[in-house]
Phi, psi and omega in degrees: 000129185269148153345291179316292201311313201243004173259024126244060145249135166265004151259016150249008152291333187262023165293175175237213187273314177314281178338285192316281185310327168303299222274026100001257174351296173334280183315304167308331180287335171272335202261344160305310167278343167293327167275339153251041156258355177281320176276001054045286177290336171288320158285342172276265116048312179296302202286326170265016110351330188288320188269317147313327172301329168231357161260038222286023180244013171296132126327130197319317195291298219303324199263347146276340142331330149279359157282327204272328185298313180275354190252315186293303160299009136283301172336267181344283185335297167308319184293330188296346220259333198285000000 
């Protein structure tokens, strides 16, 4: 969105200088959870690849159901060695 673009709505002409600074403020706070929710998907995406790599007819769920399957049975593991 450009300058041009939001100075004809008129109800964001009748904002004051604070309105302006909320949604400024608004906006940074979305693109801010919008960016770790891409990395968040970027990691999921990292972690099952290991498991699309020998299932490629596996589903998203199917290969996180093998990532929680493999983090649990690594757990166990650390825990019997202590």
């Amino acid at each position: 969105m450009t300058t041009l673009s939001i100075i004809g709505q008129e109800a964001t002409r009748a904002l004051t200088r604070e309105d302006v600074l909320r949604v400024i403020e608004y906006r940074r706070q979305q693109i801010a959870s919008h960016r770790e929710a891409l990395r968040e998907w970027q990691e999921a995406l990292s972690a099952a690849d290991r498991f699309w790599t020998k299932h490629p007819d596996w589903r998203f769920g199917q290969c996180l159901d093998a990532i929680l399957a493999s983090n649990s049975h690594n757990t166990a593991n650390m825990e019997g060695k202590n």
